[in-house]
LUMVO-887662 format. One record per atom (N, C-alpha, C, O, CB): atom name; residue in one letter; x, y, z; residue number from 1. Coordinates in nm, 3 decimals. Glycine has a CB too. Layout:
REM residues N
REC at aa       u       v       w   i
REC CA  A       X       Y       Z NUM
...
REM end
This chain:
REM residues 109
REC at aa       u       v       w   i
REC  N  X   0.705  -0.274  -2.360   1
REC CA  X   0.713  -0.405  -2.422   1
REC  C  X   0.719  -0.385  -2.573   1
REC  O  X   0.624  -0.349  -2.643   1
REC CB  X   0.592  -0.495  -2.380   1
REC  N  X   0.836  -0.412  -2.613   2
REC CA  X   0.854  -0.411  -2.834   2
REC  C  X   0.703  -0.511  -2.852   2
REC  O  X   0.607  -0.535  -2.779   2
REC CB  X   1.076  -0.553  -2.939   2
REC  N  X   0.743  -0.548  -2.982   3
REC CA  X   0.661  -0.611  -3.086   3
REC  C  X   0.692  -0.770  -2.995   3
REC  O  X   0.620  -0.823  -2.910   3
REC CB  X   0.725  -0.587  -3.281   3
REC  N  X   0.814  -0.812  -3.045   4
REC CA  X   0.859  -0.924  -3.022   4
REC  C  X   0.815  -1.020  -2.902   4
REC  O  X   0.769  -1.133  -2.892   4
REC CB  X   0.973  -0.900  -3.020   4
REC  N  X   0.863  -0.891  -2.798   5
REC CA  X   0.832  -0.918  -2.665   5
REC  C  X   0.637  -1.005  -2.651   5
REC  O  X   0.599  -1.106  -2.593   5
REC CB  X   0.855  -0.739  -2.582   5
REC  N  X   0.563  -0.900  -2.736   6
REC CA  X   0.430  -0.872  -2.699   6
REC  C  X   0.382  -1.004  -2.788   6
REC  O  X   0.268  -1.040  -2.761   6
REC CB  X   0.367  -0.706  -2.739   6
REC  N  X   0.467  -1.102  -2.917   7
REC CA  X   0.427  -1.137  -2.993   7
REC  C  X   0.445  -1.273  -2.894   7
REC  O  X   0.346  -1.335  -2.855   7
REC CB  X   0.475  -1.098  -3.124   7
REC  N  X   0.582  -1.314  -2.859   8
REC CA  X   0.616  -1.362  -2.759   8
REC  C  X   0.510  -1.427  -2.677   8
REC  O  X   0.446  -1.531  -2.688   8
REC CB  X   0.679  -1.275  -2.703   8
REC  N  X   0.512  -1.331  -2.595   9
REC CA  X   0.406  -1.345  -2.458   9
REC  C  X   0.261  -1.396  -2.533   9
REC  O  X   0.201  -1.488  -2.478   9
REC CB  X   0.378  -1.163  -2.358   9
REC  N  X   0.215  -1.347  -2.636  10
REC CA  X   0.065  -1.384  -2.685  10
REC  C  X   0.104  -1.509  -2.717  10
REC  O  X   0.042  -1.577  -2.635  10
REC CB  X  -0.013  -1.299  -2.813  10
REC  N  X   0.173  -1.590  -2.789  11
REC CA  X   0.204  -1.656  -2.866  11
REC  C  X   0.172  -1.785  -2.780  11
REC  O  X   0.089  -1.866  -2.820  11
REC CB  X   0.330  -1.623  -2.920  11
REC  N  X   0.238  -1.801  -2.664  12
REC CA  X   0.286  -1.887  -2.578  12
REC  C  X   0.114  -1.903  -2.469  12
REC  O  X   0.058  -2.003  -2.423  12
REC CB  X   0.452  -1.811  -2.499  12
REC  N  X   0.096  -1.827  -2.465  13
REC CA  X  -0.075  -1.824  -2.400  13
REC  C  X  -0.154  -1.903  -2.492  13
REC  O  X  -0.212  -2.006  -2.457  13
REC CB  X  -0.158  -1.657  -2.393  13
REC  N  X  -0.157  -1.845  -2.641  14
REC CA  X  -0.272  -1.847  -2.740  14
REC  C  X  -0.222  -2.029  -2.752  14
REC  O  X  -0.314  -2.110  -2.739  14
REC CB  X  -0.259  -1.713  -2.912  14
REC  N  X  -0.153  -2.056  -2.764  15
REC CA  X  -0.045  -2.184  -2.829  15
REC  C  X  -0.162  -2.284  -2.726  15
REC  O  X  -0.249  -2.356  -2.774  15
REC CB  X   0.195  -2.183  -2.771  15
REC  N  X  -0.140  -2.268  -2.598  16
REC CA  X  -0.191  -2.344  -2.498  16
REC  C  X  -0.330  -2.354  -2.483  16
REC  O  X  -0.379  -2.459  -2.442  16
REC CB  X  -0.143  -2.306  -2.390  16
REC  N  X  -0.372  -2.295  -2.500  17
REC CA  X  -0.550  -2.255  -2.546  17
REC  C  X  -0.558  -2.329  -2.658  17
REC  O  X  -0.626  -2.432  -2.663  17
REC CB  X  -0.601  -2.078  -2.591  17
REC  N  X  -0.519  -2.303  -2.714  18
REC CA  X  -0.545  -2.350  -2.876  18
REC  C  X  -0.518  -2.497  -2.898  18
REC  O  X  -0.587  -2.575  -2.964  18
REC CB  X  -0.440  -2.269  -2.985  18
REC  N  X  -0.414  -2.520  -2.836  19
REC CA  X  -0.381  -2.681  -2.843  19
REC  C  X  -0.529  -2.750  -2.785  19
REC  O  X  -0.613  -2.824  -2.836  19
REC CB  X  -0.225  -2.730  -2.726  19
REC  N  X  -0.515  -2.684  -2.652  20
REC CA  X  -0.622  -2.771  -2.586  20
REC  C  X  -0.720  -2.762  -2.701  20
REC  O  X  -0.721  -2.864  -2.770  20
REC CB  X  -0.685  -2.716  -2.432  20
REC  N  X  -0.802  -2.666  -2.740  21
REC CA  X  -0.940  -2.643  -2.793  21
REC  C  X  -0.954  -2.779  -2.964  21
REC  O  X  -1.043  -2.850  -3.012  21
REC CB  X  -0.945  -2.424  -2.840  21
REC  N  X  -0.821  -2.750  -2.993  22
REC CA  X  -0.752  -2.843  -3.137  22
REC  C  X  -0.802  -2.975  -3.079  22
REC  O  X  -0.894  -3.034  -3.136  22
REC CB  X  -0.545  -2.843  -3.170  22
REC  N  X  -0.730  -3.040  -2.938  23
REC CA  X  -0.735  -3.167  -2.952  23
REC  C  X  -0.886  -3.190  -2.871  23
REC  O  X  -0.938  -3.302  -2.869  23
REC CB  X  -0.595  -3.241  -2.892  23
REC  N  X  -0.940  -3.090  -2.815  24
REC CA  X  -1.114  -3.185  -2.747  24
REC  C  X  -1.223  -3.181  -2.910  24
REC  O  X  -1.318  -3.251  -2.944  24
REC CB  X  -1.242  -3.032  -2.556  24
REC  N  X  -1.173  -3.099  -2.958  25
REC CA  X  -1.293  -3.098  -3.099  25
REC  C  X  -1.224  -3.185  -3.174  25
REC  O  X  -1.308  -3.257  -3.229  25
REC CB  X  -1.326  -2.942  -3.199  25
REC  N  X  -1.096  -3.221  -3.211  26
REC CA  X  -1.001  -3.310  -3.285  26
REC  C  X  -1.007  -3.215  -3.396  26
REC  O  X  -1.079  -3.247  -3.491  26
REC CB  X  -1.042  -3.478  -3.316  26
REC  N  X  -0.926  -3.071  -3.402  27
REC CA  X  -0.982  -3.005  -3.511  27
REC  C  X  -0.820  -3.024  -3.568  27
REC  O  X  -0.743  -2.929  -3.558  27
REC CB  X  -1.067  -2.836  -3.487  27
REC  N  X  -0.767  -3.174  -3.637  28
REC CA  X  -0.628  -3.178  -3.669  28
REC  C  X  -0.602  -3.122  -3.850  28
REC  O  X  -0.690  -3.154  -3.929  28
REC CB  X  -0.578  -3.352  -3.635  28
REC  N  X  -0.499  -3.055  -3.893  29
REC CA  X  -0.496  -2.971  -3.989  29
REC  C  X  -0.488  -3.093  -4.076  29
REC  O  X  -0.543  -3.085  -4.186  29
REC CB  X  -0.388  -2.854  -3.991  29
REC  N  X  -0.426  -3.206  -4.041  30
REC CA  X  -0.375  -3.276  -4.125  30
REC  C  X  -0.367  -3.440  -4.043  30
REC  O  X  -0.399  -3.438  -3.925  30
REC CB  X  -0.237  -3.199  -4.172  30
REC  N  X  -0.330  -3.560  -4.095  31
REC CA  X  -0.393  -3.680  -4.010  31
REC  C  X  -0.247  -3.765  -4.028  31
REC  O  X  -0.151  -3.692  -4.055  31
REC CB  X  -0.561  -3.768  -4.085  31
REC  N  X  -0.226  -3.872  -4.018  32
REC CA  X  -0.101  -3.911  -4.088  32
REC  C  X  -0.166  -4.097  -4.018  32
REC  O  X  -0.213  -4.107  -3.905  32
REC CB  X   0.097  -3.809  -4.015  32
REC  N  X  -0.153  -4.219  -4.114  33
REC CA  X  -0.157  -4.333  -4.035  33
REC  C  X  -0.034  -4.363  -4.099  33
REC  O  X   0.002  -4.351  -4.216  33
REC CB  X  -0.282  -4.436  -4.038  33
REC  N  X   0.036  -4.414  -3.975  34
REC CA  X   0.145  -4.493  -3.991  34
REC  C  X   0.173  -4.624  -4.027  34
REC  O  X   0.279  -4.687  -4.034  34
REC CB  X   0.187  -4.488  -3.910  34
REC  N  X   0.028  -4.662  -4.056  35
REC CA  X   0.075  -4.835  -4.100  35
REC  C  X   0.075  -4.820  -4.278  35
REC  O  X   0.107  -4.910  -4.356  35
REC CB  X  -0.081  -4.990  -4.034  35
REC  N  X   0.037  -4.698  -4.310  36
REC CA  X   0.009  -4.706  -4.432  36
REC  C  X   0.115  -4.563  -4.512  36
REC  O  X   0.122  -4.528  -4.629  36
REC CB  X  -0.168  -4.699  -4.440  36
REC  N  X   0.164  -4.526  -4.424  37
REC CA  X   0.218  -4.392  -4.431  37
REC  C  X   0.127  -4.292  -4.492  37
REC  O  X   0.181  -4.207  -4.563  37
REC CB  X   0.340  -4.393  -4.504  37
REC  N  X   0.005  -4.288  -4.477  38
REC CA  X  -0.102  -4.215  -4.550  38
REC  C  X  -0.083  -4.072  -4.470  38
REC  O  X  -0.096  -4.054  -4.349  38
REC CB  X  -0.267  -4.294  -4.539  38
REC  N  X  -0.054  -3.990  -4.557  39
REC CA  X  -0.086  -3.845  -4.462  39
REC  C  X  -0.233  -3.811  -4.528  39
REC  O  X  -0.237  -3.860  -4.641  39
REC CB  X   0.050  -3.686  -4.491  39
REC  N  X  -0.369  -3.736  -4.491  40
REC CA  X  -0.462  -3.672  -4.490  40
REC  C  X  -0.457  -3.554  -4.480  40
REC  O  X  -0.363  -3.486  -4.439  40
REC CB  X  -0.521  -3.706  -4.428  40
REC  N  X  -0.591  -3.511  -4.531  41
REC CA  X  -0.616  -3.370  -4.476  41
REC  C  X  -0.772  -3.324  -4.403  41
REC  O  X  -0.890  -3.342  -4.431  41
REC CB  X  -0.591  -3.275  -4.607  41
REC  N  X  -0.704  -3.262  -4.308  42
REC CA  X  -0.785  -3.270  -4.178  42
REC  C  X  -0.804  -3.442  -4.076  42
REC  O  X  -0.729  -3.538  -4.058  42
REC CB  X  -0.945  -3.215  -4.240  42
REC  N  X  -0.900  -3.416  -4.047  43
REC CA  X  -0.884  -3.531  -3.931  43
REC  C  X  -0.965  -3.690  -3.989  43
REC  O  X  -1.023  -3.767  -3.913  43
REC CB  X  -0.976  -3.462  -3.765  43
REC  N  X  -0.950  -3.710  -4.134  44
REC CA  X  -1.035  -3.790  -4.192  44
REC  C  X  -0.901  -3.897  -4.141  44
REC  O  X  -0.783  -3.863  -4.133  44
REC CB  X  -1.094  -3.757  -4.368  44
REC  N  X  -0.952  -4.020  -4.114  45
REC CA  X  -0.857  -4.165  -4.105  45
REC  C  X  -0.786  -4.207  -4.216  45
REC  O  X  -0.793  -4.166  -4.332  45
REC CB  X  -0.936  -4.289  -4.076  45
REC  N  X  -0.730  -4.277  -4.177  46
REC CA  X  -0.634  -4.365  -4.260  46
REC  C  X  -0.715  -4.477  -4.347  46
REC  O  X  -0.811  -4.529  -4.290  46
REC CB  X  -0.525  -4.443  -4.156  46
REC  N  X  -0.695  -4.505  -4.441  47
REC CA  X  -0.712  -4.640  -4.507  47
REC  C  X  -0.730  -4.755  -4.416  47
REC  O  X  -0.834  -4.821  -4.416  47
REC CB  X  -0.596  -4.671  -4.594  47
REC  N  X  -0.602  -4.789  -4.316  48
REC CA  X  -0.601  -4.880  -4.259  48
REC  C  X  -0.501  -4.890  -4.131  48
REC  O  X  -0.395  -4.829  -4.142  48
REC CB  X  -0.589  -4.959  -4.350  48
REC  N  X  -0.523  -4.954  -4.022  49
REC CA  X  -0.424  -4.935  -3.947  49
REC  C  X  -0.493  -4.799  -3.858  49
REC  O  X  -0.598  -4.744  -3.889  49
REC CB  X  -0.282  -4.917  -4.038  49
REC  N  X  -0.399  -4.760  -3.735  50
REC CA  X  -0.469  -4.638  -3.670  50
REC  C  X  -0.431  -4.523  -3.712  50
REC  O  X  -0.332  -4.538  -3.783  50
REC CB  X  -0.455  -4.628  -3.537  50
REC  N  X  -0.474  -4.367  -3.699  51
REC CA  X  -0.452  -4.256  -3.751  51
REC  C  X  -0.390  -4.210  -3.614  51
REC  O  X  -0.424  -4.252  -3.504  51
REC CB  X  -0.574  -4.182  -3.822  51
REC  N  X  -0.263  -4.088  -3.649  52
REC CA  X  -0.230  -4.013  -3.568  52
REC  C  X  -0.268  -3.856  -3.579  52
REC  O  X  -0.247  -3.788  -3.679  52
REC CB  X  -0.113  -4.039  -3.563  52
REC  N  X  -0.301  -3.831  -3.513  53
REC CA  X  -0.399  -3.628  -3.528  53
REC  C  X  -0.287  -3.573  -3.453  53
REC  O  X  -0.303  -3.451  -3.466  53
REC CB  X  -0.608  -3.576  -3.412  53
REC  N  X  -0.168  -3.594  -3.372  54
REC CA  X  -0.109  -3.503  -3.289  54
REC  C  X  -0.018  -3.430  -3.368  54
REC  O  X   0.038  -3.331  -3.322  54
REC CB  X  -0.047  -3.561  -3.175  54
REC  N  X   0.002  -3.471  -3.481  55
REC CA  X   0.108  -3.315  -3.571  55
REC  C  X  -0.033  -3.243  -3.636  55
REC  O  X  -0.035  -3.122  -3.615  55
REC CB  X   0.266  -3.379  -3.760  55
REC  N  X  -0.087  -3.268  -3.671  56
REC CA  X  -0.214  -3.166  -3.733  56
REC  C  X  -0.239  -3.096  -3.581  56
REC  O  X  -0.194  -2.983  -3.569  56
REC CB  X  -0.388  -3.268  -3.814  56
REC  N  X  -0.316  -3.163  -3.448  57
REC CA  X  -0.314  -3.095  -3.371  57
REC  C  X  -0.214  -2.987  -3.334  57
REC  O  X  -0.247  -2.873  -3.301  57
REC CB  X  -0.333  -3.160  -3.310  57
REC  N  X  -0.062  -3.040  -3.343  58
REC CA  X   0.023  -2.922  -3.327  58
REC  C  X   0.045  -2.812  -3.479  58
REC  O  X   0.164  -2.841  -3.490  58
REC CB  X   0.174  -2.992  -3.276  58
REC  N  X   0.032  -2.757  -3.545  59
REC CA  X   0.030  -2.704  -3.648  59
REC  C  X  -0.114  -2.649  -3.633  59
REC  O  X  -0.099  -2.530  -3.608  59
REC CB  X   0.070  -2.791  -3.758  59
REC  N  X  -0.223  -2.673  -3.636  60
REC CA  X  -0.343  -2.602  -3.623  60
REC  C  X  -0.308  -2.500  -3.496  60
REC  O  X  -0.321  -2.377  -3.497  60
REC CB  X  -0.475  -2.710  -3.598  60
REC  N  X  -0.271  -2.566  -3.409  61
REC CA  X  -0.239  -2.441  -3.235  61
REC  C  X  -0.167  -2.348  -3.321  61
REC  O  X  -0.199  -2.231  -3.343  61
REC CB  X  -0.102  -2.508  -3.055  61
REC  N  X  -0.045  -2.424  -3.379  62
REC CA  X   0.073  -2.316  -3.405  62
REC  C  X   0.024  -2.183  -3.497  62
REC  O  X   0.069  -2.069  -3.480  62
REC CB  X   0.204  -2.397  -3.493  62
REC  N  X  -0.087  -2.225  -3.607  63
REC CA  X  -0.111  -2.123  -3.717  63
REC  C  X  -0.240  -2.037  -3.617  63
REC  O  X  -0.289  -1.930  -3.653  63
REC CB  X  -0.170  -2.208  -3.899  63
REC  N  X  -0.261  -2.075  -3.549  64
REC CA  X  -0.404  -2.018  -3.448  64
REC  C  X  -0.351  -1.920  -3.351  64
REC  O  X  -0.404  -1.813  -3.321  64
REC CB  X  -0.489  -2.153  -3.343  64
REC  N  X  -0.240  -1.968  -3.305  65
REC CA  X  -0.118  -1.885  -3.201  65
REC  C  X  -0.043  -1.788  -3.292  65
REC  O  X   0.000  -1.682  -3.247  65
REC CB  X   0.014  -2.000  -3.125  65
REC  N  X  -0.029  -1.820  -3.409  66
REC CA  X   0.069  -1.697  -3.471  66
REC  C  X  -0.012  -1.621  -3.507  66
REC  O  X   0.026  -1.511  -3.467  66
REC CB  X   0.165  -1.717  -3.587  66
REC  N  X  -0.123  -1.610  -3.571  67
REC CA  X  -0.251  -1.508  -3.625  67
REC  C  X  -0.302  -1.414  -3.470  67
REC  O  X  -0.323  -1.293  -3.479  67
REC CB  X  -0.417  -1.632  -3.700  67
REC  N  X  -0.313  -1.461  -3.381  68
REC CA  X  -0.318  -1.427  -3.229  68
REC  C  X  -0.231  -1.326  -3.186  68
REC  O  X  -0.245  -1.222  -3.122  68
REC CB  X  -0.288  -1.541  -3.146  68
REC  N  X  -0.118  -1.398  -3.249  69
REC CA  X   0.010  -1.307  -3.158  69
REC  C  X   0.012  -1.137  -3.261  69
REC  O  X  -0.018  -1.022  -3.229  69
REC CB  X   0.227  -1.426  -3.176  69
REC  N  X   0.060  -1.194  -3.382  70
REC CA  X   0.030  -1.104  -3.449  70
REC  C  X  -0.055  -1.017  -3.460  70
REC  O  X  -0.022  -0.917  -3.523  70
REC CB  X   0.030  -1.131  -3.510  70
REC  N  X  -0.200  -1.024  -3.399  71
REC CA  X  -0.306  -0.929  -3.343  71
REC  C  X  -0.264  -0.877  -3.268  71
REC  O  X  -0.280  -0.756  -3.286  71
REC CB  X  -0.414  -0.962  -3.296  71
REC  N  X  -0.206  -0.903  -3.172  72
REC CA  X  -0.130  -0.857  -3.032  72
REC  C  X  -0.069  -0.706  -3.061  72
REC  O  X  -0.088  -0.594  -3.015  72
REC CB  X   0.011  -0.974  -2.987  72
REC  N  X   0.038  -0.781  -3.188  73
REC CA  X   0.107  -0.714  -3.230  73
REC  C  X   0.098  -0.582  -3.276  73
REC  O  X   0.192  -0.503  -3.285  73
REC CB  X   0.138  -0.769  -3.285  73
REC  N  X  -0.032  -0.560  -3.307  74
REC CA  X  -0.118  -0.424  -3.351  74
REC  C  X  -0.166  -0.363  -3.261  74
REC  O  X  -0.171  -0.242  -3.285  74
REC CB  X  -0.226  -0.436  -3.432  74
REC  N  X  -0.217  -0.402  -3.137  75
REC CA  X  -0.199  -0.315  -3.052  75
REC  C  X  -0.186  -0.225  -3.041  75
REC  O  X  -0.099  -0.186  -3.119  75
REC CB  X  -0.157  -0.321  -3.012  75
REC  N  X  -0.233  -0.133  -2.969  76
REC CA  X  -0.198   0.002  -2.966  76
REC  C  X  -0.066  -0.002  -2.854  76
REC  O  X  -0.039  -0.122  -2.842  76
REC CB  X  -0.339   0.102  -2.921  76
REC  N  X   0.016   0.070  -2.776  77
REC CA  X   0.154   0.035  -2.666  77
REC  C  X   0.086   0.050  -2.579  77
REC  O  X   0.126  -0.012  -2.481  77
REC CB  X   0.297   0.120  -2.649  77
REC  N  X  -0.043   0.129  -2.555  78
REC CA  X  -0.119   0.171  -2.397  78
REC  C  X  -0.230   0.026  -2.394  78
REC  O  X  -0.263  -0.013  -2.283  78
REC CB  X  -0.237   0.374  -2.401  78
REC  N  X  -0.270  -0.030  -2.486  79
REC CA  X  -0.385  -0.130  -2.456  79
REC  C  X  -0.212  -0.248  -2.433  79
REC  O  X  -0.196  -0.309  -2.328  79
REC CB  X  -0.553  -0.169  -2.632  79
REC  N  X  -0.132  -0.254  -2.520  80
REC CA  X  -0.018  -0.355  -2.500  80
REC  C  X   0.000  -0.380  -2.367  80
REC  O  X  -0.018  -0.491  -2.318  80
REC CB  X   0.113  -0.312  -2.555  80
REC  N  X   0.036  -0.279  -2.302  81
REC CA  X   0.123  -0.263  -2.174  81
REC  C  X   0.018  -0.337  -2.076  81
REC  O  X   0.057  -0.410  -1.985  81
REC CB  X   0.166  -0.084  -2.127  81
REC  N  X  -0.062  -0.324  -2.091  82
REC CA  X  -0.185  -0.415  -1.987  82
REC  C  X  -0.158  -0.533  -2.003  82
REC  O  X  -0.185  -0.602  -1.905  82
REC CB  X  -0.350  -0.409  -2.018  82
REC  N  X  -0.100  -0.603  -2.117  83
REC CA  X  -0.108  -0.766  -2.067  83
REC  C  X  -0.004  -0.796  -1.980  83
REC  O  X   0.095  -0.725  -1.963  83
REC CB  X  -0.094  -0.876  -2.186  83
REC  N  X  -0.032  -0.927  -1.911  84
REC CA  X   0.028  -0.954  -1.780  84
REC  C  X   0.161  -1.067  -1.832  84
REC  O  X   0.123  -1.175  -1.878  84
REC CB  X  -0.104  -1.028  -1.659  84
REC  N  X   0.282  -1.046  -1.826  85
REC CA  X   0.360  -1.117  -1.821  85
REC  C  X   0.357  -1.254  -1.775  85
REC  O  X   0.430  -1.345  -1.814  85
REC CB  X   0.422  -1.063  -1.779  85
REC  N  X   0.294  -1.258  -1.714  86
REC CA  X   0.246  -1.436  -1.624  86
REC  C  X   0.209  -1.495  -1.730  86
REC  O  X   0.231  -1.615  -1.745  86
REC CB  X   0.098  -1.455  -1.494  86
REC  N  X   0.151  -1.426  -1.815  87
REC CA  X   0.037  -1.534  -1.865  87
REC  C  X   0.086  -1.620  -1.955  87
REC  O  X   0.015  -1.716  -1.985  87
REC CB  X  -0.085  -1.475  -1.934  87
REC  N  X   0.247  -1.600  -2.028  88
REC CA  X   0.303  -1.601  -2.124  88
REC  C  X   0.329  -1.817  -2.018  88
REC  O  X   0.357  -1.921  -2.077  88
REC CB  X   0.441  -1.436  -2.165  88
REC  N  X   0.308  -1.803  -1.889  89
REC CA  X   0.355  -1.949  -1.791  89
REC  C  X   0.253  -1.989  -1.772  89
REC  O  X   0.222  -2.107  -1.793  89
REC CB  X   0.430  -1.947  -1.647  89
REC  N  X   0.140  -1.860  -1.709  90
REC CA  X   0.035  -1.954  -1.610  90
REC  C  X  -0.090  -2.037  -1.689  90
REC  O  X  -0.148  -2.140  -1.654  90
REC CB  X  -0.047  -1.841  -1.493  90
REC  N  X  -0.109  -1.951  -1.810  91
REC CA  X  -0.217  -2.024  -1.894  91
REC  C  X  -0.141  -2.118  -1.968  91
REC  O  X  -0.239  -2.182  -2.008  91
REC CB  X  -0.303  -1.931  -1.994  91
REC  N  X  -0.017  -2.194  -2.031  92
REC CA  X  -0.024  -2.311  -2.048  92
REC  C  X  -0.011  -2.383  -1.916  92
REC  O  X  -0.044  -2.502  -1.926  92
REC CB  X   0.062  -2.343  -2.142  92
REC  N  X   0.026  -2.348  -1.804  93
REC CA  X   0.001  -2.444  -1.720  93
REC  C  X  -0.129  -2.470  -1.673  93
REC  O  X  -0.139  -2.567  -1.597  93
REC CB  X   0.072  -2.428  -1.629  93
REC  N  X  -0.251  -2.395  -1.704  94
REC CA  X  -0.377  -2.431  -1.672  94
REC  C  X  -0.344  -2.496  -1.792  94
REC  O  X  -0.268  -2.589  -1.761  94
REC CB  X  -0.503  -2.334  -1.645  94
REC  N  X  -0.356  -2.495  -1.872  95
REC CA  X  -0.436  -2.605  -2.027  95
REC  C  X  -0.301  -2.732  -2.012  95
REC  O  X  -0.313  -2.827  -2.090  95
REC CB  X  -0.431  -2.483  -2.269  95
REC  N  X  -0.198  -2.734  -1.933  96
REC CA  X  -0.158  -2.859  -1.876  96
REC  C  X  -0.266  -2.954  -1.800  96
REC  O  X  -0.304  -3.071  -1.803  96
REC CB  X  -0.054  -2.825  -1.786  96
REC  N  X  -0.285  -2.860  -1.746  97
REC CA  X  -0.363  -2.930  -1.646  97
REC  C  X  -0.531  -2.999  -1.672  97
REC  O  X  -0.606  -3.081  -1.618  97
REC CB  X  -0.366  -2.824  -1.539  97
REC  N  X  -0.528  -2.907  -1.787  98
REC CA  X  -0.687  -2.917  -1.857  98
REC  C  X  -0.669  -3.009  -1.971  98
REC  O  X  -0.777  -3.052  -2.012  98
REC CB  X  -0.755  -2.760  -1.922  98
REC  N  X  -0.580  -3.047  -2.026  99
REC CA  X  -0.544  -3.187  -2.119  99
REC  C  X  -0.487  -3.284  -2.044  99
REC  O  X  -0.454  -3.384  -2.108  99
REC CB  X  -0.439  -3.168  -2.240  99
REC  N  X  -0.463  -3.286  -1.921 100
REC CA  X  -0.432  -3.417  -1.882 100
REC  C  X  -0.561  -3.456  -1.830 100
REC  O  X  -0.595  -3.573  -1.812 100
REC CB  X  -0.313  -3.431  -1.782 100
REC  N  X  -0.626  -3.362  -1.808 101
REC CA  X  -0.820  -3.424  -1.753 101
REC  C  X  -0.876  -3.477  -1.839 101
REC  O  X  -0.954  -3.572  -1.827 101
REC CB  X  -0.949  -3.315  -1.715 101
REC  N  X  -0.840  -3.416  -1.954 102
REC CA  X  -0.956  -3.449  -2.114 102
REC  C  X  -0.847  -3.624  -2.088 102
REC  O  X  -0.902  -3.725  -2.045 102
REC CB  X  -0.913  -3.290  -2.360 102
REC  N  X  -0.777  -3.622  -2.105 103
REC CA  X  -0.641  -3.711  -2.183 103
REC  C  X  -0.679  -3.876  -2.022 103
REC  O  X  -0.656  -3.997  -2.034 103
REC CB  X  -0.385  -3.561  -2.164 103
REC  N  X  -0.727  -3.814  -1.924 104
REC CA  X  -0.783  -3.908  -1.819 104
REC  C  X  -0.762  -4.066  -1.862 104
REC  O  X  -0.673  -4.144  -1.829 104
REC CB  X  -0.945  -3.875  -1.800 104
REC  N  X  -0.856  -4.083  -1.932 105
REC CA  X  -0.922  -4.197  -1.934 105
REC  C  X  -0.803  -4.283  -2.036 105
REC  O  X  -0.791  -4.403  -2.012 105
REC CB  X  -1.089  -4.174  -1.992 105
REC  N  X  -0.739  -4.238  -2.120 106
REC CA  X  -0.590  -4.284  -2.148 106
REC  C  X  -0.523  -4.372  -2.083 106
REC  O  X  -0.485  -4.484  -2.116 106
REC CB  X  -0.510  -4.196  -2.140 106
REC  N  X  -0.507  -4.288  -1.944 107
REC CA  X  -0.435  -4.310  -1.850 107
REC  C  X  -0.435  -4.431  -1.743 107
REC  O  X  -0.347  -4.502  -1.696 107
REC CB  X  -0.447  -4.211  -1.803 107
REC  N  X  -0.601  -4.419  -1.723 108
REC CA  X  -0.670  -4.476  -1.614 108
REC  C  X  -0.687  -4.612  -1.690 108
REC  O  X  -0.690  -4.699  -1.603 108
REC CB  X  -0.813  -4.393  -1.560 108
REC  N  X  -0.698  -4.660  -1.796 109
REC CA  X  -0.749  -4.789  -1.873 109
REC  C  X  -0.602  -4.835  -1.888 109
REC  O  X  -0.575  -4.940  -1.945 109
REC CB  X  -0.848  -4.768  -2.032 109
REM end
């Protein structure tokens, strides 16, 4: 498995983890309310009107997933070769499945 490959595969695991973990703590990089066009920093509200956290949420995963992958990336090729190709599918489809539980009550109201 190259760099790419290995950066790849971490990337896409860490991404899904990370999202989830971003949006149950609300740890958003940045806030934005749209009635006011106010962007923030971090997850502080808007002036007025409601706040949106889901681009800070995505950008916090993304910089959390690239620092991740890039660890990966150092690796030694014999500790590399152990990670499992699946995981690059099966762990965001668990943290699919684990944000639509958190995300529930959304749904259900």
């Amino acid at each position: 498995m190259n760099g790419r490959e290995r950066f790849v595969l971490t990337f896409a695991a860490a991404y899904a983890v990370a999202y989830y973990v971003a949006v149950y703590y609300n740890l958003a990089l940045f806030s934005y309310g749209p009635a006011t066009g106010e962007w923030t920093l971090f997850n502080r509200p808007a002036s007025a009107g409601p706040t949106m956290f889901w681009y800070g949420w995505l950008v916090t995963a993304a910089i959390i997933a690239a620092l991740v992958g890039l660890l990966a990336c150092m690796l030694p090729q014999r500790t590399a070769s152990r990670l499992w190709p699946a995981l690059a599918w099966l762990v965001p489809l668990c943290s699919i499945v684990a944000i639509a539980y958190l995300l529930r009550d959304y749904v259900t109201h």
